[in-house]
C-alpha positions in Angstrom: -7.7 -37.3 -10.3 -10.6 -35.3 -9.0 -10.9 -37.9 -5.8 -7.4 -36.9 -4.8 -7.1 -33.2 -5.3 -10.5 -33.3 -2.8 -8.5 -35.7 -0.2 -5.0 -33.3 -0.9 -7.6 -30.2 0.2 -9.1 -31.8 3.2 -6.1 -32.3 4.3 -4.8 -29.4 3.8 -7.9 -27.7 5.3 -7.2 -30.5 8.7 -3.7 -29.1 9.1 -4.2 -25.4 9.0 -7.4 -26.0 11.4 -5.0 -27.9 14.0 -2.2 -25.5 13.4 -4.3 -22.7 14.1 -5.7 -24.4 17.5 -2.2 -25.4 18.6 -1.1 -22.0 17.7 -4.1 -20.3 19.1 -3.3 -22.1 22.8 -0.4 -20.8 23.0 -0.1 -17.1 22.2 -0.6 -14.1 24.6 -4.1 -12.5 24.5 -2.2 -9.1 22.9 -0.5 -11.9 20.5 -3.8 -13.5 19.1 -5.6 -9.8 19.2 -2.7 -9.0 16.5 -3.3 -11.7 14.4 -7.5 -11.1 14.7 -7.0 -7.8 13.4 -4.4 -8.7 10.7 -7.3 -11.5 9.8 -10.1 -9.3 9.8 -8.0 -6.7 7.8 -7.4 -9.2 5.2 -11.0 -10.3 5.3 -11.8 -6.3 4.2 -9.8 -6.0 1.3 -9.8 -9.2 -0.4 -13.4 -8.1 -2.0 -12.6 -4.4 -2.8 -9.2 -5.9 -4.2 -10.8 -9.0 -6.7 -13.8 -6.5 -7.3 -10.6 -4.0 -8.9 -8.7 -6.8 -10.5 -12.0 -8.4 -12.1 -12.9 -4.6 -13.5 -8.9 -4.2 -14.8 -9.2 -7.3 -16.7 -12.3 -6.5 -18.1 -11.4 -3.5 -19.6 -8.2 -4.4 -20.5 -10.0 -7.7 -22.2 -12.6 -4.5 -23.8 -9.6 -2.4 -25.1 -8.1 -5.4 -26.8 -11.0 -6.4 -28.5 -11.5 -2.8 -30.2 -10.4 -2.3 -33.3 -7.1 0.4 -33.4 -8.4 3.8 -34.4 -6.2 6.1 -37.2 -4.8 8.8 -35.5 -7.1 11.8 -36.1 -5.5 15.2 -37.0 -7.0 18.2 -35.1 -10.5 18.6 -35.4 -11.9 22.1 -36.3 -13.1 23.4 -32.7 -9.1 22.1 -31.6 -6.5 24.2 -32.5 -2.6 23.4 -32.2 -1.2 24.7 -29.1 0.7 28.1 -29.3 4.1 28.8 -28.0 4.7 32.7 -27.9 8.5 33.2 -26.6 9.6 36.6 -26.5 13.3 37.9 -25.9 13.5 40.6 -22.9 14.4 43.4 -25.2 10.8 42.9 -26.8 9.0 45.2 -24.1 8.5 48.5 -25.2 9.9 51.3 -23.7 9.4 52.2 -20.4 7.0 49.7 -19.6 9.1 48.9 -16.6 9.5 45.4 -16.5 6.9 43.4 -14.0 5.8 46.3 -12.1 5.1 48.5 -15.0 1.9 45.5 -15.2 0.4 46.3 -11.9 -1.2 49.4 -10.5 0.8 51.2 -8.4 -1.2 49.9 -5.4 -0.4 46.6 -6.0 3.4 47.1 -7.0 5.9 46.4 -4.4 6.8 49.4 -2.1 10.0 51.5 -3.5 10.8 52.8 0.1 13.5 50.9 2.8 11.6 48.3 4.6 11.1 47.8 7.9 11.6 44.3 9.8 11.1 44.0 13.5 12.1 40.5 15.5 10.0 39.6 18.0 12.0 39.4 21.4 14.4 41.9 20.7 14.8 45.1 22.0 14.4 48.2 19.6 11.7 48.9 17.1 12.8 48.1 13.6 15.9 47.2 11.6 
C-alpha cells in the first residue's frame, strides 16, 4: 500500500511538472507574470494562514478540555447596570429643555440666521 501511494505521487508530481512546462511555453510574457504573482501570493499566505488555523484549533482543543464554570452572580466591585428613563414632563420648570443645559455661549443663536451661497450675487439670504 505504501509502495503505491509513493508511485500515485510521483506521478502526480511528473504531470503537474510537464503540465506546467507545456503550459509555461506557451503563454504571453504578461500571461505567465500573472500566474508568478498569483504563485508567489499563494506562497505568502499559506504560512500566516496554517500558522492561524494551528492556533484556532489549539484553543478551541484548550476550551474543550476545561471544565464548564457555574455562572457567577455579580461580584462586589460589579454592580448591575442602571436604566434611568424619565418622561419629558419630569424637567422641572423652566429649565428649558436642552438649551437650558448649556451656557448661553454655547446655546444655539436665537436671532434669524444668515446663509450666503457662494457664486451668487447678493450678500445673504
Amino acid at each position: 500500500m505504501n509502495r503505491a501511494l509513493l508511485v500515485i505521487g510521483l506521478g502526480v508530481v511528473a504531470f503537474a511538472v510537464t503540465l506546467a512546462v507545456y503550459v509555461g511555453t506557451h503563454l504571453s510574457n504578461e500571461a505567465m507574470t500573472v500566474l508568478t504573482g498569483a504563485a508567489c501570493g499563494m506562497g505568502a499566505v499559506l504560512p500566516a494562514a496554517t500558522i492561524g488555523a494551528l492556533a484556532l484549533l489549539r484553543r478551541r482543543d484548550a476550551e474543550r478540555a476545561m471544565p464548564p464554570s457555574p455562572p457567577v452572580p455579580y461580584a462586589a466591585s460589579q454592580y448591575p447596570p442602571v436604566i434611568v428613563v424619565t418622561s419629558p414632563n419630569a424637567l422641572p420648570a423652566g429649565a428649558g429643555g436642552w438649551q437650558g443645559m448649556y451656557q448661553p455661549e454655547y446655546s444655539a443663536p436665537v436671532g434669524a440666521r444668515q446663509f450666503s451661497v457662494i457664486g451668487e450675487e447678493g450678500v445673504g439670504r
